[in-house]
PAZA-831729 format. One record per atom (N, C-alpha, C, CB): residue number from 1; residue in three letters; x, y, z. Coordinates in steps of 0.05 Angstrom, whole numbers, plus 5000, padded with zeros to 4 digits. Glycine has a CB too. Layout:
(atom NUM, ALA, (X, Y, Z))
...
***
This chain:
(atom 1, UNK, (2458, 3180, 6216))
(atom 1, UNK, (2460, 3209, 6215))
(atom 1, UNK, (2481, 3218, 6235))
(atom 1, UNK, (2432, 3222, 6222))
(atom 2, UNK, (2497, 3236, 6226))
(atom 2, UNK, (2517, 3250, 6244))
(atom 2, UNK, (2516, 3277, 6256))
(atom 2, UNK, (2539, 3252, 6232))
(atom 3, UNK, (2517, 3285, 6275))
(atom 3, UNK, (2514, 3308, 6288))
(atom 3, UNK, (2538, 3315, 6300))
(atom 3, UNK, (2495, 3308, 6305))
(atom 4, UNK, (2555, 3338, 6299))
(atom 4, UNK, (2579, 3342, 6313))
(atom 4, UNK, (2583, 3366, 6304))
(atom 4, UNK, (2601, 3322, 6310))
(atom 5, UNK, (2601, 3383, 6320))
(atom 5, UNK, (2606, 3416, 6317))
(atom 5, UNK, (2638, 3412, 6309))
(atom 5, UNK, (2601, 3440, 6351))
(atom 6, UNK, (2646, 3429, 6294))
(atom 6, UNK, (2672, 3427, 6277))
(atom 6, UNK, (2677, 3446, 6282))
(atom 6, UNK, (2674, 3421, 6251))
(atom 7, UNK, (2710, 3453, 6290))
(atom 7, UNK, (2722, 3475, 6294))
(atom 7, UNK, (2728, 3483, 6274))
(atom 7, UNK, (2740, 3475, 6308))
(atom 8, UNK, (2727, 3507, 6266))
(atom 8, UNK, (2746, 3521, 6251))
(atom 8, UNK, (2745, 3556, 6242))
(atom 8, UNK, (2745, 3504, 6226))
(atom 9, UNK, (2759, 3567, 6229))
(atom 9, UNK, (2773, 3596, 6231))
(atom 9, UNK, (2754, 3614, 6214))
(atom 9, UNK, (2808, 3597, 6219))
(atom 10, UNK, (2738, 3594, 6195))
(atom 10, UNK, (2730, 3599, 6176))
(atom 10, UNK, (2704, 3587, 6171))
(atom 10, UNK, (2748, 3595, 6162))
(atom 11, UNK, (2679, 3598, 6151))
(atom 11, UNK, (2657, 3582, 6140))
(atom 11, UNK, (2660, 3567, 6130))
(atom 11, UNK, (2644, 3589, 6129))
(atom 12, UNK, (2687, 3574, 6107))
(atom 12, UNK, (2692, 3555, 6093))
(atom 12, UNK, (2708, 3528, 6104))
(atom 12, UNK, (2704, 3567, 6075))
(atom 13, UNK, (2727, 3546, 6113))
(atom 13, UNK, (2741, 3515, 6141))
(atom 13, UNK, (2731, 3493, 6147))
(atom 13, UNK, (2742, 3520, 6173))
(atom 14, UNK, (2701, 3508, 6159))
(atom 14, UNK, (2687, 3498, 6175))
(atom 14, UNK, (2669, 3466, 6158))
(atom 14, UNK, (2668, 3525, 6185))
(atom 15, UNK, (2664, 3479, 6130))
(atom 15, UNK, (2651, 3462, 6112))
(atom 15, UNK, (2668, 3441, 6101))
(atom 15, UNK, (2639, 3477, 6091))
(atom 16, UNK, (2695, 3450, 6098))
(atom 16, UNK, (2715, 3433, 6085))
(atom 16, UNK, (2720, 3413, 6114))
(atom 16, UNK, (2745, 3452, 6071))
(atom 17, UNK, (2720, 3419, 6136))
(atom 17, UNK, (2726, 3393, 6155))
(atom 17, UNK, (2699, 3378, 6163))
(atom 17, UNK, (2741, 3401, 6185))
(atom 18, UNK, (2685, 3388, 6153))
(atom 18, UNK, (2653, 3375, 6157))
(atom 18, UNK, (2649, 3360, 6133))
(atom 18, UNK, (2625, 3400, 6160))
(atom 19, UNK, (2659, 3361, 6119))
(atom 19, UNK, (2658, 3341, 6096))
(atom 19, UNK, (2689, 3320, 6091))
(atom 19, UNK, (2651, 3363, 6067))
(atom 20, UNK, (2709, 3329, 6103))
(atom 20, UNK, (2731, 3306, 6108))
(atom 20, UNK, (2717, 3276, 6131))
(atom 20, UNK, (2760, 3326, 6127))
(atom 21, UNK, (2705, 3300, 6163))
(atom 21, UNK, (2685, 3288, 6172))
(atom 21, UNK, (2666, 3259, 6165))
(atom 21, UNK, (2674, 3305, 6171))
(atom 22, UNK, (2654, 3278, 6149))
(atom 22, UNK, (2630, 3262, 6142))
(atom 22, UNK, (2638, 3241, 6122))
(atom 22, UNK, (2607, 3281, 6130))
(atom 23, UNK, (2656, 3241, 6098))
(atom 23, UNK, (2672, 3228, 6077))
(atom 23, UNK, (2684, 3205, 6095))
(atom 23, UNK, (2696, 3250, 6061))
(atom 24, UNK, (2700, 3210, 6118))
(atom 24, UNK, (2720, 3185, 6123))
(atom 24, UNK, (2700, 3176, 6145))
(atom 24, UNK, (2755, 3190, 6133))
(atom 25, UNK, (2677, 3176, 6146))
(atom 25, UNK, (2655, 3167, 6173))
(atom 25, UNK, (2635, 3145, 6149))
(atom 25, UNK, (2630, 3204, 6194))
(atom 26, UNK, (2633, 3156, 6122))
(atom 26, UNK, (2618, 3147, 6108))
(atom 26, UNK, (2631, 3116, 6088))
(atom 26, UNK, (2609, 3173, 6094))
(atom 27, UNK, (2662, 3132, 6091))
(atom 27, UNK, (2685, 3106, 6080))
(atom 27, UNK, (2690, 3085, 6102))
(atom 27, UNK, (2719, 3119, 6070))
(atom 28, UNK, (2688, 3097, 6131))
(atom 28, UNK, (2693, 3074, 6152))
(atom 28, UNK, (2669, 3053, 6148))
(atom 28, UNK, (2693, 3087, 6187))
(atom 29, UNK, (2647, 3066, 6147))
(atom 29, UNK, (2613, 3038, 6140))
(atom 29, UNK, (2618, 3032, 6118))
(atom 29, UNK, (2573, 3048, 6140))
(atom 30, UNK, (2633, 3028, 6097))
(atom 30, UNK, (2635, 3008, 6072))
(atom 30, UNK, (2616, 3027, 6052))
(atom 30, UNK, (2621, 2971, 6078))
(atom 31, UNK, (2610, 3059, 6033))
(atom 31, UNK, (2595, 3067, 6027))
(atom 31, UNK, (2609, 3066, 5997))
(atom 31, UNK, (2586, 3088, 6043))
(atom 32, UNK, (2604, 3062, 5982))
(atom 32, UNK, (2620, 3067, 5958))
(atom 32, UNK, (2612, 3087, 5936))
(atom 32, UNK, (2622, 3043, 5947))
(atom 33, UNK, (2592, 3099, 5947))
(atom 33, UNK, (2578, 3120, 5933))
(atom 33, UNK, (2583, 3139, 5955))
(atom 33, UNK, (2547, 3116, 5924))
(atom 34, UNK, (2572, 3174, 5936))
(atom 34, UNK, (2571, 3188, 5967))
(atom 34, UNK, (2563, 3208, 5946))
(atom 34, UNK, (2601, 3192, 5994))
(atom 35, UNK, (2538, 3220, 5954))
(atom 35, UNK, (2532, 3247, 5954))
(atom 35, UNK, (2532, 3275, 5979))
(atom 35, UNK, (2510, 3243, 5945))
(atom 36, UNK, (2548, 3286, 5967))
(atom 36, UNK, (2553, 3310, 5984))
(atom 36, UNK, (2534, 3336, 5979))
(atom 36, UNK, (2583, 3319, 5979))
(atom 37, UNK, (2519, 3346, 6006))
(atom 37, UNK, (2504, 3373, 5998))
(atom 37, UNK, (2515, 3386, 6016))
(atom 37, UNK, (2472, 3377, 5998))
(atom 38, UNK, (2521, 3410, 6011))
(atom 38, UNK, (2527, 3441, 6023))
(atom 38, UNK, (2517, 3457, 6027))
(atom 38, UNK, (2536, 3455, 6016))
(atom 39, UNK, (2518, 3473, 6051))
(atom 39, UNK, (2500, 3501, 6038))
(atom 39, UNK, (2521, 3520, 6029))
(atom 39, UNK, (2479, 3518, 6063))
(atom 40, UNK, (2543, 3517, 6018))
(atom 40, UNK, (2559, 3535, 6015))
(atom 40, UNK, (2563, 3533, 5991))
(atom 40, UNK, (2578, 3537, 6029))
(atom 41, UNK, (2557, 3552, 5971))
(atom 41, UNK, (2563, 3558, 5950))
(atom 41, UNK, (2593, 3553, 5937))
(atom 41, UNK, (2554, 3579, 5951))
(atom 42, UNK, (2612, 3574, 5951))
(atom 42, UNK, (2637, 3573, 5943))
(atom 42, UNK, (2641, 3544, 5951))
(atom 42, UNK, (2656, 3595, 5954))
(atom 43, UNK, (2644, 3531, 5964))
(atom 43, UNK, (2655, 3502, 5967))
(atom 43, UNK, (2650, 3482, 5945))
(atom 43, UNK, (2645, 3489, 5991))
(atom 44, UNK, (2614, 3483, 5944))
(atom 44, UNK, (2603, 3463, 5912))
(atom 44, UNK, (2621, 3472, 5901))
(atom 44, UNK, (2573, 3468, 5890))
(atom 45, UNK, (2624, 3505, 5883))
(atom 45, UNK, (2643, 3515, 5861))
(atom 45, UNK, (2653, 3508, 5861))
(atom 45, UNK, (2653, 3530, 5854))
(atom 46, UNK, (2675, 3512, 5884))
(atom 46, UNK, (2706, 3498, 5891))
(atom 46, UNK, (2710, 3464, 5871))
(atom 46, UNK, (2705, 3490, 5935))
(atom 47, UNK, (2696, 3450, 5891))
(atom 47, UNK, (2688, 3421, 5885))
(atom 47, UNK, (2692, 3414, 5861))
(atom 47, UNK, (2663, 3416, 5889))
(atom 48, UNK, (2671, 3428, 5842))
(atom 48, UNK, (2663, 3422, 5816))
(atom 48, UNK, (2681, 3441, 5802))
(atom 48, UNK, (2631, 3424, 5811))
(atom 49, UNK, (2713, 3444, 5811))
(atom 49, UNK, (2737, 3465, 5789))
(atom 49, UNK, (2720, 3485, 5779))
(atom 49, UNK, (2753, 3448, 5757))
(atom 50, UNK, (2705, 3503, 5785))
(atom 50, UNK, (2696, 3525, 5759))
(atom 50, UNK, (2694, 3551, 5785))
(atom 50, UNK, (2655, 3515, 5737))
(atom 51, UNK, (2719, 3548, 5806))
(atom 51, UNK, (2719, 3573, 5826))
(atom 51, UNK, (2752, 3560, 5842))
(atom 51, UNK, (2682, 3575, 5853))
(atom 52, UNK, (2765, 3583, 5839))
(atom 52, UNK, (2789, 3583, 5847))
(atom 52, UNK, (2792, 3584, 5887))
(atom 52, UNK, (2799, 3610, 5830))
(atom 53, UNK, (2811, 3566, 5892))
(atom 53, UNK, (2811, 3554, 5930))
(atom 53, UNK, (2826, 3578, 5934))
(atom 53, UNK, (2832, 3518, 5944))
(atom 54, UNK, (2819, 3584, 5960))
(atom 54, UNK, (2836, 3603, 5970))
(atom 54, UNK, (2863, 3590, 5982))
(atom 54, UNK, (2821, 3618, 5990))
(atom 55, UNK, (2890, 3596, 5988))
(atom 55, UNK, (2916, 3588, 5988))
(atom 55, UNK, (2909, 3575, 6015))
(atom 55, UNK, (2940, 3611, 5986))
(atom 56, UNK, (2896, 3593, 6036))
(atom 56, UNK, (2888, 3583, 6068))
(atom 56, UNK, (2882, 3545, 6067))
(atom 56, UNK, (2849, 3604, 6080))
(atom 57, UNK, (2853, 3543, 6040))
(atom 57, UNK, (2845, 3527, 6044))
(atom 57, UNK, (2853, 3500, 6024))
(atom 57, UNK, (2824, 3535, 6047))
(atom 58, UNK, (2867, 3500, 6016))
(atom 58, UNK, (2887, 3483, 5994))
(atom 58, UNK, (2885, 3454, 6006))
(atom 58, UNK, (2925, 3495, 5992))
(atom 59, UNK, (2897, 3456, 6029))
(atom 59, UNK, (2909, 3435, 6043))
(atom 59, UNK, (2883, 3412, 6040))
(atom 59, UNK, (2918, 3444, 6076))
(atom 60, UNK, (2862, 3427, 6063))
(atom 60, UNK, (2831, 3413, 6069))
(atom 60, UNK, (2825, 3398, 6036))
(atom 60, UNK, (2802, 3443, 6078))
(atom 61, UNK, (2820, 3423, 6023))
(atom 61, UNK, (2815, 3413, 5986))
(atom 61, UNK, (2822, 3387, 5982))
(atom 61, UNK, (2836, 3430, 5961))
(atom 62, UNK, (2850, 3392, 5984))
(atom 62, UNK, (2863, 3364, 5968))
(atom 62, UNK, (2854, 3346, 5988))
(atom 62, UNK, (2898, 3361, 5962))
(atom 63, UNK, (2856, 3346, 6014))
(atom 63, UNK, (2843, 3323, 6023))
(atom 63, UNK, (2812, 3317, 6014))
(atom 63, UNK, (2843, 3325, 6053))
(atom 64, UNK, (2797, 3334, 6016))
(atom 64, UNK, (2771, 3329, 6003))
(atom 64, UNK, (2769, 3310, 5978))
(atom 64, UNK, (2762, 3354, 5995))
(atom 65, UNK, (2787, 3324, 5964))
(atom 65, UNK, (2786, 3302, 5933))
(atom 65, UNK, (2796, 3286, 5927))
(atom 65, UNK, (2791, 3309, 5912))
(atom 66, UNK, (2816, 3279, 5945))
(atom 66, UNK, (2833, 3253, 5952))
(atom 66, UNK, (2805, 3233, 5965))
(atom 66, UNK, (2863, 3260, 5981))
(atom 67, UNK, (2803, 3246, 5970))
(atom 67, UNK, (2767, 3229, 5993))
(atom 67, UNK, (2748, 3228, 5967))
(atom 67, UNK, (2742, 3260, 6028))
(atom 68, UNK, (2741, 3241, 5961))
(atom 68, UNK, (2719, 3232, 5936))
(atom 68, UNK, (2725, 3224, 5919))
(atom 68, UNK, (2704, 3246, 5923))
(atom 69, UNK, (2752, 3211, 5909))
(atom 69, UNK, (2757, 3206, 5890))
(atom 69, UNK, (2757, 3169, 5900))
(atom 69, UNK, (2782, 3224, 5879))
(atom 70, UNK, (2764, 3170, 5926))
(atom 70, UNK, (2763, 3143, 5930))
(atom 70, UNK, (2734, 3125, 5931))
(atom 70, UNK, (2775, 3142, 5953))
(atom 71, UNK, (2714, 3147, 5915))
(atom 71, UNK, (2683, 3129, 5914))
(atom 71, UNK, (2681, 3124, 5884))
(atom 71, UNK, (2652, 3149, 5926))
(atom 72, UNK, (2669, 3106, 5885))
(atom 72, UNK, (2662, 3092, 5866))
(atom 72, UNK, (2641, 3110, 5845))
(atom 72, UNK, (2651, 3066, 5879))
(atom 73, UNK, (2619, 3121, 5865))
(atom 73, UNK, (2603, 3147, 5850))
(atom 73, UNK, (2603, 3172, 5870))
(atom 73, UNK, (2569, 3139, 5842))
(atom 74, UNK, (2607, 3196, 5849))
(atom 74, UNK, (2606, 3213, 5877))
(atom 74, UNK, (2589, 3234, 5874))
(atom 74, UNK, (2632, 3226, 5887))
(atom 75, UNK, (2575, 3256, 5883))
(atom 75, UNK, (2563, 3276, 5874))
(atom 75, UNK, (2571, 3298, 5892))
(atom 75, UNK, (2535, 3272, 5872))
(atom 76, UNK, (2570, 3326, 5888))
(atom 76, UNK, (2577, 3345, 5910))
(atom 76, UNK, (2550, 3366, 5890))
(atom 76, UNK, (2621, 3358, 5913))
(atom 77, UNK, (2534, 3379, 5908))
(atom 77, UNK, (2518, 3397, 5904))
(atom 77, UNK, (2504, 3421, 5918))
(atom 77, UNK, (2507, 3386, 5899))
(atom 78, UNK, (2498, 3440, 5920))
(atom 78, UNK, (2499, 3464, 5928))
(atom 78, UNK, (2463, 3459, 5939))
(atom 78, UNK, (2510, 3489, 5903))
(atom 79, UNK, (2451, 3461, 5965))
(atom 79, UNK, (2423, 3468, 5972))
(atom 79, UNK, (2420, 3490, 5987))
(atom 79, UNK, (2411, 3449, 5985))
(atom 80, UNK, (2412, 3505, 5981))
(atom 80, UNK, (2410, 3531, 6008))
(atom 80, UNK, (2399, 3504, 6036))
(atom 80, UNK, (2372, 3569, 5997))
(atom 81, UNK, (2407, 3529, 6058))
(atom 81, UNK, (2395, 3512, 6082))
(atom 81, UNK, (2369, 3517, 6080))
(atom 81, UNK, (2404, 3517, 6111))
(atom 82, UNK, (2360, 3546, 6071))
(atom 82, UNK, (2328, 3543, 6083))
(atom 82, UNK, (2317, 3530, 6059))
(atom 82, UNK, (2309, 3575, 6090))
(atom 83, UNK, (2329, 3510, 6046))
(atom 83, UNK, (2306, 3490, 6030))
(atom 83, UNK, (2318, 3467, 6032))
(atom 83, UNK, (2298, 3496, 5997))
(atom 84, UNK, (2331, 3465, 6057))
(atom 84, UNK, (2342, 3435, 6071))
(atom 84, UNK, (2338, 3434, 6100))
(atom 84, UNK, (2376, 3429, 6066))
(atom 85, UNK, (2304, 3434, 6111))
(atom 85, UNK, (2303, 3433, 6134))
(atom 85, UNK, (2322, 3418, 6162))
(atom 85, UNK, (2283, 3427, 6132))
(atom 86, UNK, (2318, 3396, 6139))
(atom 86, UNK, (2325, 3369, 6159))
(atom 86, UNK, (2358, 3379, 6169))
(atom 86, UNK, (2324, 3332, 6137))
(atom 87, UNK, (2369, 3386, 6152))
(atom 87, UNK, (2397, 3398, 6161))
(atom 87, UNK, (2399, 3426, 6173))
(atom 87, UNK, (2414, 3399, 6137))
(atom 88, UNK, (2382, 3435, 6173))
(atom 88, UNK, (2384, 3454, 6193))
(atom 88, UNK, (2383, 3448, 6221))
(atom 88, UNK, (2367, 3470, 6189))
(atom 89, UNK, (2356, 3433, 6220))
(atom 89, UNK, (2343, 3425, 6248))
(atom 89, UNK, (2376, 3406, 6260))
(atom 89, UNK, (2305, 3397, 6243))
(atom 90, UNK, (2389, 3384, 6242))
(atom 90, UNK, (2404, 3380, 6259))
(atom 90, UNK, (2427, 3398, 6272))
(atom 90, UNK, (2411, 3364, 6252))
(atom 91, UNK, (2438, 3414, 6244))
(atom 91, UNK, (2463, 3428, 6256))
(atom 91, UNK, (2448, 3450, 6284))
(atom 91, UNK, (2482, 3450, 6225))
(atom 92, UNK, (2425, 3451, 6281))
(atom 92, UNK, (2426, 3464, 6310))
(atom 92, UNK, (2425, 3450, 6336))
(atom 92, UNK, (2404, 3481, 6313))
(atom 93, UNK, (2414, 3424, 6328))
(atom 93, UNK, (2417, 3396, 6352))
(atom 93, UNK, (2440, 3387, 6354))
(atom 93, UNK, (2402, 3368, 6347))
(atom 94, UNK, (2467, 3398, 6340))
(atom 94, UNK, (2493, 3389, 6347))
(atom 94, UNK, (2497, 3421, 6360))
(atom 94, UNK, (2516, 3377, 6319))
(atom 95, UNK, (2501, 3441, 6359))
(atom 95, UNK, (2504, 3454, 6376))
(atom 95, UNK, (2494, 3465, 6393))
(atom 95, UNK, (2511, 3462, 6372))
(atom 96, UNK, (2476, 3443, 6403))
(atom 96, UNK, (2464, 3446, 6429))
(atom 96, UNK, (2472, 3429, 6448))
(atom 96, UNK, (2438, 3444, 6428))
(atom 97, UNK, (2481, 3400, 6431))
(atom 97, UNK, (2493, 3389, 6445))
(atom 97, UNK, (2520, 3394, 6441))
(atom 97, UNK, (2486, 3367, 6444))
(atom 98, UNK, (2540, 3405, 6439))
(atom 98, UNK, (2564, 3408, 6439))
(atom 98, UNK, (2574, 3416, 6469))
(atom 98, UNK, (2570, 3425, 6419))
(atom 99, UNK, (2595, 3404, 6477))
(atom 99, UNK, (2605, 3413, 6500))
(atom 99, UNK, (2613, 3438, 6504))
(atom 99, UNK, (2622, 3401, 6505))
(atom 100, UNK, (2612, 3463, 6520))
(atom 100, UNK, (2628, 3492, 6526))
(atom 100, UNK, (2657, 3495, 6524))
(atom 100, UNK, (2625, 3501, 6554))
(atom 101, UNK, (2653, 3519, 6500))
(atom 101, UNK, (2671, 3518, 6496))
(atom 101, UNK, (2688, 3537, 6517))
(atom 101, UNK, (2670, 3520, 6472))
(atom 102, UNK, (2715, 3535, 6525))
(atom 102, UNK, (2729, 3553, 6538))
(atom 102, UNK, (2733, 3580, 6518))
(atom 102, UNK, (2756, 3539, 6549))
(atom 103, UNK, (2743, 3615, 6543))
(atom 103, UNK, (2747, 3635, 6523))
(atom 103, UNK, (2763, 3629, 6503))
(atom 103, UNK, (2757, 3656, 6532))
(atom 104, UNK, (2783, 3612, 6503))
(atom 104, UNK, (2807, 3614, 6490))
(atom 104, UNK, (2792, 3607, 6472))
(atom 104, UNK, (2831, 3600, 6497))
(atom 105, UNK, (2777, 3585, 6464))
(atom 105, UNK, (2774, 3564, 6437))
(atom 105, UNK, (2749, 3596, 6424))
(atom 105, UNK, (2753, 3518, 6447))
(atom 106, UNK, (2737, 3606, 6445))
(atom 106, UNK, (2715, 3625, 6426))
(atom 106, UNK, (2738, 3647, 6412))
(atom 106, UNK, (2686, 3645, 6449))
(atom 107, UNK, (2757, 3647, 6427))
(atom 107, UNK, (2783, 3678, 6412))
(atom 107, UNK, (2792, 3668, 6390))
(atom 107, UNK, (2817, 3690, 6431))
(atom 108, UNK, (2797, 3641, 6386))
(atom 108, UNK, (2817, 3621, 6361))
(atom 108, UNK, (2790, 3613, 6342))
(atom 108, UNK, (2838, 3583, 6376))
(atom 109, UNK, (2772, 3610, 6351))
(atom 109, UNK, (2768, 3593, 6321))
(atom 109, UNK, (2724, 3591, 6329))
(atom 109, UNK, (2795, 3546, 6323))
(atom 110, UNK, (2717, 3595, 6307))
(atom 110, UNK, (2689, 3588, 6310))
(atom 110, UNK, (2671, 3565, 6300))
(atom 110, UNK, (2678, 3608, 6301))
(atom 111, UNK, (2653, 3559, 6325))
(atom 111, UNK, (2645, 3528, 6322))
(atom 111, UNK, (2623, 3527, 6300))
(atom 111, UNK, (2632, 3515, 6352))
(atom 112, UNK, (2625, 3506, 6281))
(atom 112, UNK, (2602, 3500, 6263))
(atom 112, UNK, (2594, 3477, 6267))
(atom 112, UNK, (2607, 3502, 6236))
(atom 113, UNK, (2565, 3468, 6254))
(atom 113, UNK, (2552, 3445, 6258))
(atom 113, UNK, (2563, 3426, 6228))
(atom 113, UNK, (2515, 3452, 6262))
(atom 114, UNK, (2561, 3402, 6230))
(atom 114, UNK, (2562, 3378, 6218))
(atom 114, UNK, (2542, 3363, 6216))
(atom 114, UNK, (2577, 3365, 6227))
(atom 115, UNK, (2527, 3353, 6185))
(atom 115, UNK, (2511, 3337, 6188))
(atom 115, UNK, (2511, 3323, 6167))
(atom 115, UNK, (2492, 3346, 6193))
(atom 116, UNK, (2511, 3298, 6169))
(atom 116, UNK, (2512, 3283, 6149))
(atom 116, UNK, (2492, 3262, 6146))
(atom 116, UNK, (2535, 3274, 6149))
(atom 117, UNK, (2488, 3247, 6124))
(atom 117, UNK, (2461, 3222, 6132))
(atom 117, UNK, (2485, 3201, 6113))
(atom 117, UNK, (2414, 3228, 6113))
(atom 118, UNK, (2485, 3176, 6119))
(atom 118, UNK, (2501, 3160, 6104))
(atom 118, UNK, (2477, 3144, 6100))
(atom 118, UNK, (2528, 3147, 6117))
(atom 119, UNK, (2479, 3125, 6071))
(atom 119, UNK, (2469, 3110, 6063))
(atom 119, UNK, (2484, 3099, 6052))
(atom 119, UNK, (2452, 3113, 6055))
(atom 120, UNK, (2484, 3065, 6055))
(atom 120, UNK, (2503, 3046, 6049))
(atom 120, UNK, (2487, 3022, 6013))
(atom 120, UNK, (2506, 3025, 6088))
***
């Protein structure tokens, strides 16, 4: 299981580097499958082509699907959090443990949680 706070500008940002994250952490242990859950709606959409990327987040995208494409099976699917305890409980145990942030980093950019479970 992974726990870590991810910078970024955006919710969506935030989900798209939490899943580059979690994708090249899950390809470093030899995983050749990979199911992905979200709580973010627009991102599944995104994912699954049937919702248009915003220009901001293009870049992250294509890395994303450059990453899932390199599994053998993949799944990406949409759970609200409040009917995914277990991921709640962590993303709040990663930002509890996250180090302080300085003003600057709270004026640029807002911290999200990361959680991932790998199974090999």
């Amino acid at each position: 299981m992974i726990r870590r706070t991810v910078r970024a500008g955006s919710r969506a940002e935030g989900a798209y580097r939490a899943l580059l994250h979690g994708l090249w952490r899950a390809r470093g242990a030899g995983a050749r499958r990979v199911r992905v859950v979200t709580d973010d709606p627009e991102v599944a959409e995104q994912l699954a082509a049937r919702a248009d990327v915003p220009v901001e987040l293009i870049g992250l995208y294509l890395q994303v699907r450059a990453l899932l494409n390199a599994y053998r099976w993949r799944a990406v699917e949409y759970v609200p959090r409040e009917r995914n305890a277990e991921a709640a409980l962590a993303a709040l145990e990663a930002l509890e443990r996250s180090p302080l942030a300085t003003d600057r980093d709270l004026e640029d950019e807002t911290f999200l949680p990361l959680f991932a479970s790998l199974t090999i």
